[in-house]
MIFI-775122 format. One line per 10 residues: number of its first residue (from 1); their letters; for each residue x, y, z of C-alpha. Coordinates in Angstrom, 3 decimals. Layout:
MIFI-775122
NUM> a> X/Y/Z | ...;
end
This chain:
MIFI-775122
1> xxxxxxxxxx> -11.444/98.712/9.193 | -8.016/98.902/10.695 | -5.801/96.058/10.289 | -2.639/95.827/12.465 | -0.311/93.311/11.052 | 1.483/91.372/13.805 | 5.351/92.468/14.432 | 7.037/89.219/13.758 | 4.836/88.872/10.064 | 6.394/92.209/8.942;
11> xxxxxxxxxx> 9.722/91.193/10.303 | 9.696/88.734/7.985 | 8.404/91.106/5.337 | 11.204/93.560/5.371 | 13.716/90.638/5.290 | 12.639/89.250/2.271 | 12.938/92.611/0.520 | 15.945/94.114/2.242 | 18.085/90.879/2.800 | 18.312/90.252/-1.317;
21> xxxxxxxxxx> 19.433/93.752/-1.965 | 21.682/93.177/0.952 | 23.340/90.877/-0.918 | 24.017/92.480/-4.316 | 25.654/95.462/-2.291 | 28.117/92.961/-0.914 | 29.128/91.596/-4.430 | 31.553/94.226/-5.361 | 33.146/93.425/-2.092 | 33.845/89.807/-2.867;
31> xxxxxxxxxx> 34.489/90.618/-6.556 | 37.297/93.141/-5.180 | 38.450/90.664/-2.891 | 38.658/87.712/-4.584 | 41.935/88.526/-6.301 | 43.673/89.043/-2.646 | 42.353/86.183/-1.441 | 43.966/83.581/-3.886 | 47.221/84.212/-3.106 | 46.038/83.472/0.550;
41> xxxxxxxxxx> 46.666/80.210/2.424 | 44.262/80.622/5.414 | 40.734/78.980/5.224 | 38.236/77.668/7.326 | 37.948/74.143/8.900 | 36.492/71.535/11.564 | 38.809/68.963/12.793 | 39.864/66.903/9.211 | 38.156/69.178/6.993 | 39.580/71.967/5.892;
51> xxxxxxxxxx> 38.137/74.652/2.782 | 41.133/77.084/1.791 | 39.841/80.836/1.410 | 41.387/80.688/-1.718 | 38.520/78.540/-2.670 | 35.415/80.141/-0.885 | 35.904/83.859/-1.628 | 35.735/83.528/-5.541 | 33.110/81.214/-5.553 | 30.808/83.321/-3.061;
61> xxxxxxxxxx> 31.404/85.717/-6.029 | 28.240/84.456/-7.210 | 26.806/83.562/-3.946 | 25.302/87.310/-3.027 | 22.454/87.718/-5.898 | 20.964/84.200/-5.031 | 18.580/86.545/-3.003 | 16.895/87.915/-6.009 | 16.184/84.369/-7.775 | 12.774/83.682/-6.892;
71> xxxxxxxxxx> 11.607/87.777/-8.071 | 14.450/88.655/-10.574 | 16.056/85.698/-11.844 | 17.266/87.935/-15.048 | 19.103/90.519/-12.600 | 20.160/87.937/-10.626 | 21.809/85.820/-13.937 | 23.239/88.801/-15.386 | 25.146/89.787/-11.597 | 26.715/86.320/-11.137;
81> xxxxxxxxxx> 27.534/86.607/-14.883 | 29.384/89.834/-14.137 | 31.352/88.264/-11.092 | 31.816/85.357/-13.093 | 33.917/87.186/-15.313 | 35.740/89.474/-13.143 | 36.747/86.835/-11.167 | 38.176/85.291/-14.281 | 39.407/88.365/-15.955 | 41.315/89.534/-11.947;
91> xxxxxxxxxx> 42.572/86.294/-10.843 | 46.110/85.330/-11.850 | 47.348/83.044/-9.577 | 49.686/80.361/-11.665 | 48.459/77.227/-10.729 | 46.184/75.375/-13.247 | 44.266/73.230/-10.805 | 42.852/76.690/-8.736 | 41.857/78.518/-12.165 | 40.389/74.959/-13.578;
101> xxxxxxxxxx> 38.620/74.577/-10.475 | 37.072/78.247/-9.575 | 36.108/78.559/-13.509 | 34.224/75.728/-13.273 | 32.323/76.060/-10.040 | 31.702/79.388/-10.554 | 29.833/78.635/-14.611 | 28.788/75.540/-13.385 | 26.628/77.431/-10.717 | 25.381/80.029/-13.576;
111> xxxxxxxxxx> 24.223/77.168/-16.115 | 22.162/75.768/-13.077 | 20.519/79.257/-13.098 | 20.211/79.161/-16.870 | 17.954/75.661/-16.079 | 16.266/77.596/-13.276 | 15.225/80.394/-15.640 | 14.243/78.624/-18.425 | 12.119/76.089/-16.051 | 9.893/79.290/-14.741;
121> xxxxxxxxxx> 10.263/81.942/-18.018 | 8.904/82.086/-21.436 | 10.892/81.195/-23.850 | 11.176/84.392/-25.084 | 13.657/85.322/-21.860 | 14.926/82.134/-21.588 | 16.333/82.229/-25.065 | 17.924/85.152/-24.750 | 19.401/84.552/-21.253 | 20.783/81.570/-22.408;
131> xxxxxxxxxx> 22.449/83.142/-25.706 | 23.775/85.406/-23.638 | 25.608/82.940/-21.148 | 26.582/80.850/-23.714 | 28.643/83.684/-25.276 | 30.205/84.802/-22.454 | 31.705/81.891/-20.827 | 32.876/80.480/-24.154 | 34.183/83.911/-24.975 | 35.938/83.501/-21.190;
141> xxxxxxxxxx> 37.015/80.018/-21.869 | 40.188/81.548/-23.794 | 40.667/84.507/-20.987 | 43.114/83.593/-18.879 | 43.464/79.782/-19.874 | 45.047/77.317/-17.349 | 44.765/74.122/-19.626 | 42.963/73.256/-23.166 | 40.430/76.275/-23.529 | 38.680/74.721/-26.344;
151> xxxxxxxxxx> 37.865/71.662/-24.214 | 36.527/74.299/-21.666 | 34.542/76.068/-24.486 | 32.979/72.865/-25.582 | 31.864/71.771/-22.253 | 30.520/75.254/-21.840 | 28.266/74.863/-25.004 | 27.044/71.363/-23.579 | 26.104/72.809/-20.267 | 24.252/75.696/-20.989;
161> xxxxxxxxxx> 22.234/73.782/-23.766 | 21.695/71.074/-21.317 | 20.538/73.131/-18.597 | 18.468/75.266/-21.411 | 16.560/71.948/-22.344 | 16.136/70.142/-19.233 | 14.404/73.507/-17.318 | 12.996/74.238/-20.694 | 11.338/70.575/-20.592 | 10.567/71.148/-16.920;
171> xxxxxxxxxx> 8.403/74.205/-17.803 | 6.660/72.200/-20.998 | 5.472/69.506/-18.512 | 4.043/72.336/-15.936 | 2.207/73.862/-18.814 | 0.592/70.563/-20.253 | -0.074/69.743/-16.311 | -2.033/73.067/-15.870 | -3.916/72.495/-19.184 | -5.265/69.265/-18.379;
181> xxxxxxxxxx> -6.129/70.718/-14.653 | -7.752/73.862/-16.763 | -9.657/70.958/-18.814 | -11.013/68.933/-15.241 | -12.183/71.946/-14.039 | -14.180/72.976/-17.217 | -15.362/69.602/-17.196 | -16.345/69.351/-13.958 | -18.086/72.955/-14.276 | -20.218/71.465/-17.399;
191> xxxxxxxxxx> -20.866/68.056/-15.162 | -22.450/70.774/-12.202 | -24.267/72.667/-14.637 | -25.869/69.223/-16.148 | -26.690/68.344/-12.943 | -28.320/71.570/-12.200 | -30.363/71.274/-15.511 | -31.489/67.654/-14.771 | -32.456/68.848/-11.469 | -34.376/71.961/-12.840;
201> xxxxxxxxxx> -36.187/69.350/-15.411 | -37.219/67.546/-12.316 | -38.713/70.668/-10.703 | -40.421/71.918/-13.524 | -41.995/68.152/-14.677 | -43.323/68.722/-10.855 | -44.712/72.125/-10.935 | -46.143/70.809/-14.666 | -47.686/68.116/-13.044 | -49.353/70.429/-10.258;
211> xxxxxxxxxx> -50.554/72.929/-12.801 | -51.892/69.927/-14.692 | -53.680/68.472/-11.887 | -55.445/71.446/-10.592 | -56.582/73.019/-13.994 | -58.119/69.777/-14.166 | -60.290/70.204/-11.204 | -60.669/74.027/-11.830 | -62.257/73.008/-15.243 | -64.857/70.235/-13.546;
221> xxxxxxxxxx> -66.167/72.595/-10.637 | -66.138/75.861/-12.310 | -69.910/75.625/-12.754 | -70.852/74.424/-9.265 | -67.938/75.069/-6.903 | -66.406/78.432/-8.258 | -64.576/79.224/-4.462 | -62.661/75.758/-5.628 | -62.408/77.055/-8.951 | -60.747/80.127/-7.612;
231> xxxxxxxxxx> -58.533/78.586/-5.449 | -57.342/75.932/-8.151 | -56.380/78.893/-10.299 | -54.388/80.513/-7.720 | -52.424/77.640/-7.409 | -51.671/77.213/-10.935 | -50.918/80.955/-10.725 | -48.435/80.751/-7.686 | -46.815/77.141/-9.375 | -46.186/78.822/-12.516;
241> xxxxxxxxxx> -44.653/82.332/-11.237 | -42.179/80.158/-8.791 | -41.275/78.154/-11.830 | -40.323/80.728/-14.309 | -38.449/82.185/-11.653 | -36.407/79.591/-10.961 | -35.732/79.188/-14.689 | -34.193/82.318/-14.907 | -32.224/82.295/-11.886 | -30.680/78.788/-13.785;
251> xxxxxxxxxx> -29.706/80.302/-17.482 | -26.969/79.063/-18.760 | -27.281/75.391/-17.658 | -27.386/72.881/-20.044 | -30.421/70.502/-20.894 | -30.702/67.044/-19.663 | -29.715/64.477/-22.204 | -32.945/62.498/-23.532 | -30.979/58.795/-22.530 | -31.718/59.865/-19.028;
261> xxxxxxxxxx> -34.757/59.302/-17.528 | -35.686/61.987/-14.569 | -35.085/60.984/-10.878 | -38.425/60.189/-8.835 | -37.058/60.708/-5.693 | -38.459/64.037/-3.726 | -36.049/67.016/-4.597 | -34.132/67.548/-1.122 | -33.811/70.700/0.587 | -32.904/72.565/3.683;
271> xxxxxxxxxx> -35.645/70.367/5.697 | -33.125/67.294/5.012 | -30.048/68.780/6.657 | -30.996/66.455/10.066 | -30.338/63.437/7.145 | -26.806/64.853/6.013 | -26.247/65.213/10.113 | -26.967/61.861/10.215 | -24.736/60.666/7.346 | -21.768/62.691/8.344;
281> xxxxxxxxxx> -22.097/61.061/12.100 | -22.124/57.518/11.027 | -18.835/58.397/8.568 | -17.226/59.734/12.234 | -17.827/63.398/12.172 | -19.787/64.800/14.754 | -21.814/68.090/13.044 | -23.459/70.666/14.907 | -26.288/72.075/12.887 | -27.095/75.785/13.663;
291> xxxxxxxxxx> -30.427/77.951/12.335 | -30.108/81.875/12.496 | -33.648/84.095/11.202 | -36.694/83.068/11.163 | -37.737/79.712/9.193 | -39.604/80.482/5.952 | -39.785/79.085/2.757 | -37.518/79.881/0.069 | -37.618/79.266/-3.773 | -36.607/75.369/-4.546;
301> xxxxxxxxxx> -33.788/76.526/-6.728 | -32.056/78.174/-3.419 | -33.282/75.737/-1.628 | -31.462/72.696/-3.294 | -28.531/74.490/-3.904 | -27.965/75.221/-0.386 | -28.742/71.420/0.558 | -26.082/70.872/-2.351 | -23.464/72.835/-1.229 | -23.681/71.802/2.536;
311> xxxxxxxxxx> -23.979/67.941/1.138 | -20.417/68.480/-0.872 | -18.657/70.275/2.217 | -19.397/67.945/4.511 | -18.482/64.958/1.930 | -15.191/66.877/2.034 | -14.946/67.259/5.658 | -15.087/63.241/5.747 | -12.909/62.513/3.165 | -10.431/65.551/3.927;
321> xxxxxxxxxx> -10.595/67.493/7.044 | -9.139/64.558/9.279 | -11.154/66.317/12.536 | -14.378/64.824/14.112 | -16.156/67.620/14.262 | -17.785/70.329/11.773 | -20.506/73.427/12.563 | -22.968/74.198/9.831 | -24.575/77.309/10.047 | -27.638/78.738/8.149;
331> xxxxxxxxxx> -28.910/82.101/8.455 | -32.082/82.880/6.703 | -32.455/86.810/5.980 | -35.754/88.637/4.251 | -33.153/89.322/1.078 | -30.623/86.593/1.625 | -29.879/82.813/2.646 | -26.497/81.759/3.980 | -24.905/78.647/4.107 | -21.598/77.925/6.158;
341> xxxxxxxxxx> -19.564/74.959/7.160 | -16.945/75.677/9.172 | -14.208/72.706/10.146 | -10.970/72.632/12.876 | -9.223/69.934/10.774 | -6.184/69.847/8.216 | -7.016/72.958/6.761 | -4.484/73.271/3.547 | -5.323/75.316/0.060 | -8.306/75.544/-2.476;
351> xxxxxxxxxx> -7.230/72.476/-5.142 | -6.445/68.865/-5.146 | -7.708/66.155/-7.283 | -11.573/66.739/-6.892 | -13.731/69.016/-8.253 | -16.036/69.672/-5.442 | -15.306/73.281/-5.046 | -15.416/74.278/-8.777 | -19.138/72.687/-8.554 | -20.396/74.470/-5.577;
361> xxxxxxxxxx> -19.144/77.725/-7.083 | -20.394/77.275/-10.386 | -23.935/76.640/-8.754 | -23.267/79.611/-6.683 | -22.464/81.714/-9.193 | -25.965/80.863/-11.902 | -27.741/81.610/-8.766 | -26.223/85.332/-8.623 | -24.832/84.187/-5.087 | -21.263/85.069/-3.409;
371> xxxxxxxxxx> -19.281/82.033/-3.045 | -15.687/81.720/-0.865 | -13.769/78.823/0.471 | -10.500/78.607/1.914 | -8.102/77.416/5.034 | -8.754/80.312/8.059 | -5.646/81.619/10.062 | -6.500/80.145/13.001 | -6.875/76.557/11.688 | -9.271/74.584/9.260;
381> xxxxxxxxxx> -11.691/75.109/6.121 | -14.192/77.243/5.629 | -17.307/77.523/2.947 | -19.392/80.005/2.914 | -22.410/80.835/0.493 | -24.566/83.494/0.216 | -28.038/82.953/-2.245 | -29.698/85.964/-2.985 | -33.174/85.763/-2.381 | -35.341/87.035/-5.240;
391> xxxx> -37.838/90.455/-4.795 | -40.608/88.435/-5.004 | -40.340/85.160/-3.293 | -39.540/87.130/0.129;
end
């Protein structure tokens, strides 16, 4: 399929790339010009403020490979270390205030991207980048001096090791933050796959019970009611295949621990979707509840995780979505059953505090379904599911 993408999207596009590039061909412009310009007494400035060019041309020295921070923050450190120097090396203007002044800005402004670097790189580049830094602007703390280099050269150690360690500490406390979210979400995968177990025990204990009951009366009428006999047998026949089928559609989940006891409530289904309708509207969403295909009965397995997963998107729809209404669709196919809630409200990414999504994929996924979920372009959340529906329970 052909996908135009809208003019004003790869506007933007080209900018990003070109504009940053743009940049870094005008540095050896301001690099050349810098040493002009401070002997220069214009400047720019609104009413009582006034910036002398003298100023603002050696400092936007650095200025031009910003651009290429947020994709090559080496490149763009090494280029504003380059200027850096140059600057310092091409100035000579004798007045100890102006050199002081631009030396400072202009490392000051390099140490921040030191911070940046180390706060977003592995310490193997940040190390480096910072060694490097650090020996260059103490080595230009004695080029050029206007006043007390070794004062210059000591505040240039304490800068770049402060910046080092404060974007170095900045990164530590992202990683632990994305190791204890990588921990919630394991968790909350083995908490979805425990439920699924205790709700496969609950199944099977039923189909048990069935097969119990009815090889019970096969065995007391197989003398004088064989056609009852028959049909008892059957049923044990059609319980058992339906049961081992949804036991290997669930490997991997865990067993129920034995301080539980099993749930005696009826296992819930597609047939209680008018109840999570109901729900939904007295929490103050409005749900429209749409059936495509013809109605026929699946395997309970797909049929409780599809109750599941509408159950959880709707509980985030409530709690989330901030819009009063919500469409559920589900389309029952000979070799598939889908599942889709669709919402106009907040929209926003895949994440958050909850663990709702990680559980409906997980119980997607043991199934051998296809599982997405996500804000859509035009506005709002979407979750979809699609169950395959086994060979032999079509």
């Amino acid at each position: 399929m052909d996908v135009t993408v809208p003019l004003p999207r790869r506007a933007a596009s080209l900018a990003r790339t070109v504009l940053p590039w743009a940049g870094v061909a005008v540095l050896p412009v301001t690099v050349l010009l810098a040493p002009a310009v401070a002997w220069s007494r214009d400047g720019l400035g609104f009413g009582d403020w006034w910036l002398p060019g003298r100023y603002l041309v050696p400092l936007l020295a650095v200025a031009p490979p910003a651009g290429l921070l947020r994709r090559r923050p080496v490149l763009a450190l090494a280029l504003m270390l380059v200027a850096a120097c140059a600057v310092t090396v091409t100035v000579h203007v004798p007045e100890d205030g102006y050199l002081r002044d631009i030396w400072y800005v202009q490392f000051l402004v390099i140490d921040l991207v030191v911070g940046l670097i180390a706060a977003h790189r592995p310490r193997r580049v940040s190390v480096p980048a910072a060694a490097v830094v650090l020996t260059v602007q103490v080595a230009a703390s004695f080029v050029n001096p206007s006043e007390e280099p070794l004062s210059r050269a000591i505040l240039s150690v304490l800068a770049v090791v402060t910046a080092w360690t404060v974007g170095d500490s900045v990164r530590a406390r992202r990683r632990h933050a994305d190791a204890l979210r990588a921990h919630a979400a394991a968790e909350a995968v083995t908490a979805e796959r425990l439920r699924i177990a205790r709700e496969l025990h609950d199944m099977v204990a039923h189909s048990i019970g069935v097969i119990a009951i009815q090889a019970g009366v096969g065995a007391r009428v197989i003398d004088s009611q064989p056609a009852q006999a028959r049909a008892a047998l059957a049923t044990i026949e059609a319980t058992s295949r339906e049961t081992l089928a949804g036991l290997r559609r669930t490997l991997g989940a865990l067993r129920r621990p034995q301080a539980e006891s099993a749930s005696l409530d009826p296992t819930p289904g597609l047939a209680d979707l008018d109840r999570l309708v109901t729900a939904a509207a007295d929490a103050g969403v409005r749900v429209r509840l749409r059936r495509h295909g013809p109605s026929r009965p699946v395997p309970a397995d797909l049929d409780l995780a599809a109750y599941r997963i509408v159950q959880e998107a709707l509980t985030n729809v409530v709690r989330h979505a901030g819009t009063p209404d919500c469409r559920v669709t589900v389309e029952q196919r000979p070799d598939e059953l889908t599942v889709e809630v669709v919402d106009d409200g907040r929209g926003g990414p895949v994440g958050g505090e909850g663990h709702g999504i990680v559980g409906m994929r997980e119980r997607v996924a043991l199934l051998g379904g296809r599982f997405r979920a996500g804000p859509r372009p035009e506005g709002g959340f979407r979750v979809t599911a699609r169950l395959p529906v086994p060979v032999g329970d079509r």
